[in-house]
LOKE-754993 format. One record per atom (N, C-alpha, C): x, y, z. Coordinates in steps of 0.2 Angstrom, whole numbers, padded with zeros to 4 digits, always signed. Example, Ala and Ser with C-alpha at 12.3 -4.5 7.8 and 13.67 -1.06 7.14 Angstrom:
% LOKE-754993
+0066-0028+0039;+0062-0022+0039;+0066-0016+0039;+0064-0011+0035;+0068-0005+0036;+0064+0000+0039;
***
This chain:
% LOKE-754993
+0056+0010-0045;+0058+0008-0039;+0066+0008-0039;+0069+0007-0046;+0076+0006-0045;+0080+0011-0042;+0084+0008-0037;+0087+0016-0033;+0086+0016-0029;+0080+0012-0027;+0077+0016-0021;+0078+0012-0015;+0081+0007-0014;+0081+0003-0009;+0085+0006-0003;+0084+0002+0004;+0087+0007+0008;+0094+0004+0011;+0098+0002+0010;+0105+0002+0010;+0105-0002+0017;+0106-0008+0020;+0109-0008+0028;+0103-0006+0031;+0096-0009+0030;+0089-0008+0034;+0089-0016+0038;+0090-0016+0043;+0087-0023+0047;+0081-0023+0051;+0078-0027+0049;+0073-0029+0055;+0075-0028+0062;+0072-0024+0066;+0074-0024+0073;+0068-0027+0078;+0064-0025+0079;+0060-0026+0082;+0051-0028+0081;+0047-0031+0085;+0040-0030+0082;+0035-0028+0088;+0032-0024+0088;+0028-0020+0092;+0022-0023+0096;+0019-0023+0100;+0014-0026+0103;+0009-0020+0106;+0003-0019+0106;+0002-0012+0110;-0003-0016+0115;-0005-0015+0121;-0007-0019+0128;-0009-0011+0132;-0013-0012+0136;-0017-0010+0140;-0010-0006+0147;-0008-0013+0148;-0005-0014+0155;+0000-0019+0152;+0007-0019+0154;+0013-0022+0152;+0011-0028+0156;+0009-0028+0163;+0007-0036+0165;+0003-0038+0161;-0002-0036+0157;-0005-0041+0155;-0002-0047+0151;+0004-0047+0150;+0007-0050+0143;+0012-0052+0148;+0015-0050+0152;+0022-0052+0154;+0023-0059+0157;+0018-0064+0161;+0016-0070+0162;+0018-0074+0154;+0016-0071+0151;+0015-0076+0143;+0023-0076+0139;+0026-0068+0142;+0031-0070+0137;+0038-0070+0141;+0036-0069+0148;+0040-0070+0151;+0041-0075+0157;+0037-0078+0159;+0034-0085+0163;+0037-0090+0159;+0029-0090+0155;+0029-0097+0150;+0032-0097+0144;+0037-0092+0141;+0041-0090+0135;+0050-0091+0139;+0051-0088+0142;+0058-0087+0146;+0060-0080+0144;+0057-0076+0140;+0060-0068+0138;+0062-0064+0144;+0068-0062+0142;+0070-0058+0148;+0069-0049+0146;+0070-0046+0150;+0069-0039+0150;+0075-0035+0147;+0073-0030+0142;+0080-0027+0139;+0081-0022+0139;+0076-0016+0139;+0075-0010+0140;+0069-0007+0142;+0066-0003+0142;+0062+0001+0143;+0060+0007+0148;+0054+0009+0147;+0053+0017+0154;+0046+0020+0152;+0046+0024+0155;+0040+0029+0154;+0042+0034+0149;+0038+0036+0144;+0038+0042+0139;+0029+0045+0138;+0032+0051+0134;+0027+0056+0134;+0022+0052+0130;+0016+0050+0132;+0009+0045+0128;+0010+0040+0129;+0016+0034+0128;+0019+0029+0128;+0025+0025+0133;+0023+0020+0134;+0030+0018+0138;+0030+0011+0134;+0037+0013+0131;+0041+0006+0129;+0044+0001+0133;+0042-0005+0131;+0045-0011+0137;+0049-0017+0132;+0054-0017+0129;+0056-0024+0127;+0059-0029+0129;+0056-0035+0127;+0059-0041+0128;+0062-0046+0125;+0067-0049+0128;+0073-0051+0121;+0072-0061+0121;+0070-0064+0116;+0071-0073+0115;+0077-0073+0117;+0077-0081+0115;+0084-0084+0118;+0090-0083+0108;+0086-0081+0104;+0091-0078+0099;+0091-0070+0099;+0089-0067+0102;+0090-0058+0103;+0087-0056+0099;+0079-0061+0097;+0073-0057+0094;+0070-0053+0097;+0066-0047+0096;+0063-0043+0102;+0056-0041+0101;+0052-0041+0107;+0043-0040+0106;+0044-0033+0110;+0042-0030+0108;+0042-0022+0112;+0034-0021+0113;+0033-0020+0119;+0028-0020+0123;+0026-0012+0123;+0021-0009+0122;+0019-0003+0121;+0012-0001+0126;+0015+0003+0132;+0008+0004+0134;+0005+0010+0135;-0002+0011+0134;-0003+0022+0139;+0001+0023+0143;+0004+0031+0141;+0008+0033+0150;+0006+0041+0145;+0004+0045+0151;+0003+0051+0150;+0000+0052+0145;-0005+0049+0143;-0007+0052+0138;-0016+0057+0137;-0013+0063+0142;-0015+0070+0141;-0009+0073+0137;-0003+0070+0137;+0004+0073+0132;+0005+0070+0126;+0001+0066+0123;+0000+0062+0118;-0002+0055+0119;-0010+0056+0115;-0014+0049+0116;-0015+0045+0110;-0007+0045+0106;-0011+0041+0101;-0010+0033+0101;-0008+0030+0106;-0007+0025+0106;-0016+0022+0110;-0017+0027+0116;-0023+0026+0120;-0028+0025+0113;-0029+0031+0107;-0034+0028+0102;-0034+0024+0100;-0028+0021+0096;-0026+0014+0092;-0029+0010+0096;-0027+0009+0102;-0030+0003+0107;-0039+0004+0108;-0041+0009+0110;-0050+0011+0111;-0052+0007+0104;-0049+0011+0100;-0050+0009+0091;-0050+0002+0089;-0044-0003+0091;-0041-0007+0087;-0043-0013+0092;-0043-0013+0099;-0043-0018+0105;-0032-0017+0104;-0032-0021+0111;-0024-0021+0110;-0021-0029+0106;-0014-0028+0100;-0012-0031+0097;-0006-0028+0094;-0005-0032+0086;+0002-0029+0085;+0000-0022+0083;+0006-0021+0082;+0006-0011+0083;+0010-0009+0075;+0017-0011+0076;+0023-0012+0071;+0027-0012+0071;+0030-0011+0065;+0039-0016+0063;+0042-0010+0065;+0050-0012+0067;+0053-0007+0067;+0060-0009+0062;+0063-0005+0057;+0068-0007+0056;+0074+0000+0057;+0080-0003+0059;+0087+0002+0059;+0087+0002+0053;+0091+0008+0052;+0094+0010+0047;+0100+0016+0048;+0104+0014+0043;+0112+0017+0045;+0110+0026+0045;+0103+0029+0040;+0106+0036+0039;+0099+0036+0037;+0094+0039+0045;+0088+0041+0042;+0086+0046+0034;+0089+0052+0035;+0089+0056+0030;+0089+0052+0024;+0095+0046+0021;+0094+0047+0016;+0090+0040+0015;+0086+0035+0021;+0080+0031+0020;+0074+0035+0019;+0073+0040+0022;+0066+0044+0020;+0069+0046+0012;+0075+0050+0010;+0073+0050+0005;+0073+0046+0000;+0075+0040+0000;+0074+0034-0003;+0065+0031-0003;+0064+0031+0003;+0053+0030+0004;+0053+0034-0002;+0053+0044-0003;+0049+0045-0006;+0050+0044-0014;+0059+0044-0012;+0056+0041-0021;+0055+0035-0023;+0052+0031-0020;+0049+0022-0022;+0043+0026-0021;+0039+0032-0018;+0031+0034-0019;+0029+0033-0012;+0033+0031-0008;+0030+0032-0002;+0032+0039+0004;+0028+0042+0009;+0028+0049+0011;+0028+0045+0017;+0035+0047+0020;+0034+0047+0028;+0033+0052+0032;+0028+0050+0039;+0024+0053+0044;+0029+0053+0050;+0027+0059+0053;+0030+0057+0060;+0036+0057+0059;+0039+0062+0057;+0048+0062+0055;+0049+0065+0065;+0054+0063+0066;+0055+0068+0073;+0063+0065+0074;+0070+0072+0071;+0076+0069+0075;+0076+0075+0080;+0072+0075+0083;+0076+0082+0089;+0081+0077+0091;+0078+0069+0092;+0085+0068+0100;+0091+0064+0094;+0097+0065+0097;+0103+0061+0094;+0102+0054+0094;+0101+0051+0099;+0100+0045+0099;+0094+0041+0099;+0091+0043+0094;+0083+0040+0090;+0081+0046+0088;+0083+0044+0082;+0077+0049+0075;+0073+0043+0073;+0067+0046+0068;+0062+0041+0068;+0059+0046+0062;+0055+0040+0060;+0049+0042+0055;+0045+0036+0054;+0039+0036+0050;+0036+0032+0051;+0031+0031+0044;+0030+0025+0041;+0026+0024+0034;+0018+0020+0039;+0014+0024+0034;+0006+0022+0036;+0003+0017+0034;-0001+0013+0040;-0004+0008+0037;-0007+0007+0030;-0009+0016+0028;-0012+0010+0021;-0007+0013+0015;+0000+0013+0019;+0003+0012+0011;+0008+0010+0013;+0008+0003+0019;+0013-0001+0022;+0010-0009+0020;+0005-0010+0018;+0001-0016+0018;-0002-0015+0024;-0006-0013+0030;-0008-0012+0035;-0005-0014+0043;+0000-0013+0042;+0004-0011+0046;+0009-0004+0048;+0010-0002+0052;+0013+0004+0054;+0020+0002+0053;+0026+0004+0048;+0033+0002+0048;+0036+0010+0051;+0040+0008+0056;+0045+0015+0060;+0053+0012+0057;+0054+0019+0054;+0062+0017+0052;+0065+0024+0056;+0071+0019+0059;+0074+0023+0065;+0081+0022+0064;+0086+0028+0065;+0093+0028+0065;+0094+0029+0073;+0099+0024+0077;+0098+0023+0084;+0107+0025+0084;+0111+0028+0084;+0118+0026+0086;+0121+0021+0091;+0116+0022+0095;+0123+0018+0102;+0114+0014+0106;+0116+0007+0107;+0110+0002+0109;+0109+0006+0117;+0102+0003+0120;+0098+0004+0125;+0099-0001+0131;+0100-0001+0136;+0096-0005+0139;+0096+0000+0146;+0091-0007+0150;+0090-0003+0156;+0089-0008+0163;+0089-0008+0167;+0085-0012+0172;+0077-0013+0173;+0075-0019+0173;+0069-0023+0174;+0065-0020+0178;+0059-0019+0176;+0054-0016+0183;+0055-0020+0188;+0052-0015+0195;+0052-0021+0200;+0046-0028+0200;+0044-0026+0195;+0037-0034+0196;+0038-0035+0189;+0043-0034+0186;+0044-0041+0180;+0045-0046+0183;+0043-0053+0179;+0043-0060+0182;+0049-0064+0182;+0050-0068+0188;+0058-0070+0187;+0056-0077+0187;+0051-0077+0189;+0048-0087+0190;+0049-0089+0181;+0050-0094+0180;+0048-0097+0174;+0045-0103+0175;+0042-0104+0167;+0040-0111+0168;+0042-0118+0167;+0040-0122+0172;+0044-0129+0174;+0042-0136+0168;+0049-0140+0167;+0046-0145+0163;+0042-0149+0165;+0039-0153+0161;+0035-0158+0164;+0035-0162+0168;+0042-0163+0168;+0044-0169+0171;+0048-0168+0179;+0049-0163+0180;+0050-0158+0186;+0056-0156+0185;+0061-0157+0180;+0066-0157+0180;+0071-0149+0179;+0067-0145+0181;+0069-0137+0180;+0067-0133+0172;+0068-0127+0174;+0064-0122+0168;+0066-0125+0162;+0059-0123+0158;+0062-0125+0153;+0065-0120+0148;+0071-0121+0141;+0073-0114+0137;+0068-0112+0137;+0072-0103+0137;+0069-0099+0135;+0065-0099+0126;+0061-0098+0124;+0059-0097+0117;+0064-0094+0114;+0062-0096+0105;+0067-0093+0099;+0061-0089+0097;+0062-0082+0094;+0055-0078+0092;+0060-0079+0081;+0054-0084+0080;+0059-0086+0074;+0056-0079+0070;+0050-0077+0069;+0045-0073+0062;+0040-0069+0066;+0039-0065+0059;+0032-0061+0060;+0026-0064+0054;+0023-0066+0056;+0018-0067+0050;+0012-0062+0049;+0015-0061+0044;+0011-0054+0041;+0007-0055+0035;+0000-0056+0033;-0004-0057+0028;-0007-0051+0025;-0004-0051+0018;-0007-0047+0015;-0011-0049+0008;-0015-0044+0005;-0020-0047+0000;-0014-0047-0003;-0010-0042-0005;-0008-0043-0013;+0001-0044-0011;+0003-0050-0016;+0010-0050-0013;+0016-0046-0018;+0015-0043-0022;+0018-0037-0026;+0017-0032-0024;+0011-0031-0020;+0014-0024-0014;+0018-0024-0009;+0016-0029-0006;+0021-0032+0000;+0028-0033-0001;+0029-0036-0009;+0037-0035-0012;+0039-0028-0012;+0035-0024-0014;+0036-0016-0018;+0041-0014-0010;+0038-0014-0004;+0040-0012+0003;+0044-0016+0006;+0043-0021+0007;+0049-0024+0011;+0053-0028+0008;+0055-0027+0001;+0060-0031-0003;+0063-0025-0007;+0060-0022-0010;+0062-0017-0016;+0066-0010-0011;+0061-0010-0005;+0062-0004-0001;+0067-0003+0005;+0065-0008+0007;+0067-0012+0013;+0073-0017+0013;+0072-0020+0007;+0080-0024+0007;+0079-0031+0010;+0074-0033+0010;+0072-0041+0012;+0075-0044+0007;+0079-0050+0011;+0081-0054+0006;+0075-0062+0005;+0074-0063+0000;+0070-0067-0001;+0076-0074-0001;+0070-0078+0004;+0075-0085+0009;+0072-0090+0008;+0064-0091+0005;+0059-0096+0004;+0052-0094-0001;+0050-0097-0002;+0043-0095-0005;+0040-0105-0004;+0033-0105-0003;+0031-0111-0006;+0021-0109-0005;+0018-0111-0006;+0008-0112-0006;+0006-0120-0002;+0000-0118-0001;-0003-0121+0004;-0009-0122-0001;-0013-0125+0001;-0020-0128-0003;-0023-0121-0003;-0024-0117-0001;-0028-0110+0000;-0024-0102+0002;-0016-0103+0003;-0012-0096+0002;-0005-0100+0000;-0001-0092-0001;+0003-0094-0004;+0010-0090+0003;+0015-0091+0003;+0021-0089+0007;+0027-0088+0004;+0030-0080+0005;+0036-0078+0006;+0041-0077+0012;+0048-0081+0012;+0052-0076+0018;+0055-0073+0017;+0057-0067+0022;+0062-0064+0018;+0065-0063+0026;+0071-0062+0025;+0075-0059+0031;+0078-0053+0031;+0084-0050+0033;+0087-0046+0034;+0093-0046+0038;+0096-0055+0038;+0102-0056+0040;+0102-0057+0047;+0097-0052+0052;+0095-0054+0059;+0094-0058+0061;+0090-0058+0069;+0086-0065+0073;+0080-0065+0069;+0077-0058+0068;+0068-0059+0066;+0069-0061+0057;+0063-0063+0057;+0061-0063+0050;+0055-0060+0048;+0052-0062+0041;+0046-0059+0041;+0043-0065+0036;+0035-0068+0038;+0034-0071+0034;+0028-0070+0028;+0026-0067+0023;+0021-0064+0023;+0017-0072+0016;+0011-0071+0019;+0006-0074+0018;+0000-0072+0015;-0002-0073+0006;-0007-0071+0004;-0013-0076+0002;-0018-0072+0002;-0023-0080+0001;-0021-0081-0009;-0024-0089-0011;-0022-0087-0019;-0027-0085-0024;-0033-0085-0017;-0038-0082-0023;-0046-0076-0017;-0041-0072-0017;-0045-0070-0011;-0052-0068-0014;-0055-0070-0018;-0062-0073-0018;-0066-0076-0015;-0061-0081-0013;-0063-0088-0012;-0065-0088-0004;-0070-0093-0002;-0072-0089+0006;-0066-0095+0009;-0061-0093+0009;-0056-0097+0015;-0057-0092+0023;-0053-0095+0026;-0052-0092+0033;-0047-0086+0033;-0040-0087+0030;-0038-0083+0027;-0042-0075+0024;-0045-0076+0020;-0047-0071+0014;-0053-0069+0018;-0057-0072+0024;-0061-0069+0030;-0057-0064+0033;-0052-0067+0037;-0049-0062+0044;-0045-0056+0040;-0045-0058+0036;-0040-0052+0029;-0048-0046+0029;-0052-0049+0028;-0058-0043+0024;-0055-0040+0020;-0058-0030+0019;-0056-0028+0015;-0050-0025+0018;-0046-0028+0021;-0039-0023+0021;-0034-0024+0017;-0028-0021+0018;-0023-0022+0013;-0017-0027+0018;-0018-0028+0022;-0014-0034+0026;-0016-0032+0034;-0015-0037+0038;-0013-0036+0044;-0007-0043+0049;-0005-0040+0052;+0000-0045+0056;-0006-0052+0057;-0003-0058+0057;-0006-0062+0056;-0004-0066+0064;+0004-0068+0066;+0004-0070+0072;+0013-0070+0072;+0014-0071+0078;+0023-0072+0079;+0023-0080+0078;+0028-0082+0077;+0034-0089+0076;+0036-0091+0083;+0037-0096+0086;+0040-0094+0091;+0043-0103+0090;+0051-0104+0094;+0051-0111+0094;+0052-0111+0103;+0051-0116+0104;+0047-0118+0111;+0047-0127+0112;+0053-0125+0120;+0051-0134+0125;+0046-0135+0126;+0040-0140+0125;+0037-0142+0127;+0032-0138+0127;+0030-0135+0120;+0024-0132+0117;+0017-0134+0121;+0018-0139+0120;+0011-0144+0124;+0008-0141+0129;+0013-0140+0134;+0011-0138+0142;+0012-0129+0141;+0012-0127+0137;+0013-0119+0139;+0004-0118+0140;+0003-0114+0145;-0005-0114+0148;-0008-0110+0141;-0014-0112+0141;-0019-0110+0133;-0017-0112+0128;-0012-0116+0126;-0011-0117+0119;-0014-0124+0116;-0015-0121+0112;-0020-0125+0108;-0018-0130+0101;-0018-0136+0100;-0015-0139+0094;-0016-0137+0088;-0011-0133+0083;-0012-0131+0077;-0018-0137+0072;-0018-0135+0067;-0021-0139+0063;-0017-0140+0056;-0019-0142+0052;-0015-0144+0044;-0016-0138+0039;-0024-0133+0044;-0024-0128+0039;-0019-0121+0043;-0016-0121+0050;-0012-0116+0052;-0007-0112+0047;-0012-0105+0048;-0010-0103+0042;-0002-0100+0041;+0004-0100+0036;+0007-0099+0035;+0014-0106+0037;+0013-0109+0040;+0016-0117+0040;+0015-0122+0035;+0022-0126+0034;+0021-0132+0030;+0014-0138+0033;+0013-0143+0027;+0006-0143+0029;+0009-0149+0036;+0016-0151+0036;+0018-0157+0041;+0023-0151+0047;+0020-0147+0047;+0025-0144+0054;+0018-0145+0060;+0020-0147+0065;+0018-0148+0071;+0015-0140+0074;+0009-0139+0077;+0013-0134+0082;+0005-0131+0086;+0005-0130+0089;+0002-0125+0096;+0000-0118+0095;-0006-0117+0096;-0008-0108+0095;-0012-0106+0101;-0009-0101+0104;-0013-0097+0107;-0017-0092+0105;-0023-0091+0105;-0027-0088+0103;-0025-0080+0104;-0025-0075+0099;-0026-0067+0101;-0030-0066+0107;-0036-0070+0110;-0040-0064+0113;-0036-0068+0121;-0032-0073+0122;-0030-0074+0128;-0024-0070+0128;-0020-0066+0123;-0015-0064+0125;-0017-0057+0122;-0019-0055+0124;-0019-0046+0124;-0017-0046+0114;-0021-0048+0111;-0025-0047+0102;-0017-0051+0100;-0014-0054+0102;-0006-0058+0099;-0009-0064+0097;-0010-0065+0091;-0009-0073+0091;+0000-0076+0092;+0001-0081+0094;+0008-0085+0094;+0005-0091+0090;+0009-0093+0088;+0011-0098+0085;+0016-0104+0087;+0017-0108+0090;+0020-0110+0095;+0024-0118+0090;+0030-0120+0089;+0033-0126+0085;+0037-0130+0090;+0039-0134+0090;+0043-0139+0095;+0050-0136+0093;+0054-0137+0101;+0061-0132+0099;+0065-0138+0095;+0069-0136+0089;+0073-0139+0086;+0071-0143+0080;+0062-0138+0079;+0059-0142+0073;+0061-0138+0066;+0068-0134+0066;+0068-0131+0058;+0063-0126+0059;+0065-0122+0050;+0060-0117+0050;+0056-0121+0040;+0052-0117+0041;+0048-0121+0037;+0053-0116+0029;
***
């Protein structure tokens, strides 16, 4: 792998895929404060994202046309709707892709027809089981909000006016083996490693890329063992586990549910609130008190 890293790759985004962009937009936009930052219609897909109150972003992915490309419409049939994948920038597609293949990895889905978004794309199963898109973007996006994105937000407890907007701190991403997960987003990708510590039944790395987002990834330490973890893992090679999110007054956001002391990837004294994946179109959140640190 020496060599092979990819020079000036940042975390940019994290993907969600949803049936219908309203189904989500109450939760991230309501009871979250996200506001809208770009999006439209495209061939298969319509991109919709959304920015925290640090310029983290959730990119919303729904069907659109797809008699002209249905492969987001399978993923969803296939998967139910949840996360999709990581996007990261990088200064000079050409020479990240050649950089993927010689660390041994073969990217899919190369397409620079347009100037302003080339892409290619590493497959779940030699991503840890996630989709990673590396994308050379020259000049940023935005657009105007549809007409029925949410403008209402949610009110403090106390009647005192909205509360902040959310921090979208991580991604938590659990994989079985965490020497894979290095080999790809440290060795490849240029993660800097920011923490490491274990939990009674997994262990945790973060690693940044100088951004808003992070990534936390999360291994069971003996996946033998029947925990919860090494369950919702099965035989894969990882899956997104939940987002980070800091948040006023976690308590009142609708659906959320008090973490426990086994909340996977937190310290074992961090507070926090979980919404269930199956209320938020397959996302788990992860919800901490604003201004509680990061673990």
């Amino acid at each position: 792998m020496h060599g092979a890293t990819i020079e000036g790759a940042v975390l940019d985004h994290v993907a969600h895929a949803v049936p219908r962009w309203q189904d989500v937009w109450t939760r991230y936009a309501v009871d979250l404060g996200a506001e809208w930052c770009s999006g439209g219609p495209g061939p298969g897909f319509s991109p919709g994202q959304v920015r925290f109150a640090n310029h983290a972003r959730v990119e919303l992915l729904m069907p659109n046309n797809v008699e002209v490309n249905d492969f987001l419409q399978r993923f969803i049939t296939s998967n139910g709707p949840g996360p999709h994948h990581l996007t990261f920038k990088v200064p000079d597609l050409a020479s990240a892709i050649d950089r993927a293949r010689r660390a041994g990895y073969e990217p899919i889905g190369i397409d620079v027809s347009d100037p302003e978004w080339l892409e290619a794309f590493i497959h779940p199963k030699q991503a840890t089981g996630v989709v990673v898109q590396l994308a050379e973007a020259p000049h940023p996006w935005s657009s105007p909000p549809p007409d029925d994105y949410p403008s209402a937000r949610r009110q403090r407890h106390d009647g005192a006016g909205p509360v902040a907007a959310a921090t979208l701190r991580r991604v938590t991403h659990a994989v079985a083996d965490l020497g894979e997960a290095a080999a790809l987003f440290v060795e490849l990708l240029g993660g800097r490693v920011a923490g490491r510590g274990d939990r009674r039944d997994h262990q945790w790395v973060d690693l940044d890329w100088g951004g808003p987002l992070a990534v936390r990834l999360v291994s069971p330490i003996d996946r033998s063992a029947p925990t919860a973890l090494s369950a919702w893992l099965g035989h894969r090679s990882g899956r997104v586990h939940h987002l980070e999110l800091e948040v006023e007054e976690p308590e009142e956001v609708p659906g959320a549910q008090p973490g426990t002391m086994e909340t996977v990837g937190l310290d074992s004294e961090s507070l926090s609130w979980v919404i269930p994946p199956e209320i938020n179109a397959g996302m788990r959140l992860v919800l901490r008190p604003m201004n509680a640190g990061s673990a």
